[in-house]
Steps between C-alpha positions, in 0.01 A plus 500: 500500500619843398811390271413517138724372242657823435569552865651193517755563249597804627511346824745261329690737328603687832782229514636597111580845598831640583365801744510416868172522672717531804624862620875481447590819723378342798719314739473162472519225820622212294855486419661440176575114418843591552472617901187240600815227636839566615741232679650544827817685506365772234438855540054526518407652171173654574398640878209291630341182670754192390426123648703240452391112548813397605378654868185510650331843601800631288292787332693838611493860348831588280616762372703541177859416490470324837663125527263201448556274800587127462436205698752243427353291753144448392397176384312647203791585287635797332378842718319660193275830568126565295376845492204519717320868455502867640233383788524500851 
């Protein structure tokens, strides 16, 4: 109900355009692919919530250019950190 077949298509042919729907200028809270991991012993690339599964509770705040910590000794493996969000 309320899509005709002309609706549909342009519905459709949202997807075929190269024009972001998406206001560019605005800040964005998802970092590029790039800064979303980062391995223990490396400078953070992006200030924010990191967690890492390698420790539980391990989500902290950190800010860019600070050290990633490690944890040799956990029994999950390699200390590897996931960019969480901007959120409390």
């Amino acid at each position: 109900i309320g899509f005709t077949e002309d609706k549909t298509l342009a519905w459709y042919a949202r997807f075929d355009t190269h024009e972001s729907p998406l206001d560019l200028s605005a800040p964005t809270l998802a970092p590029s692919t790039e800064t979303a991991r980062v391995e223990a012993n490396h400078t953070c690339p992006q200030s924010g919530y990191w967690y890492t599964p390698a420790k539980q509770n391990s989500r902290a705040l950190f800010k860019q250019g600070e050290l990633m910590p490690d944890f040799p000794t956990s029994t999950y493996g390699a200390t590897i950190w996931y960019w969480g969000a901007n959120q409390e």
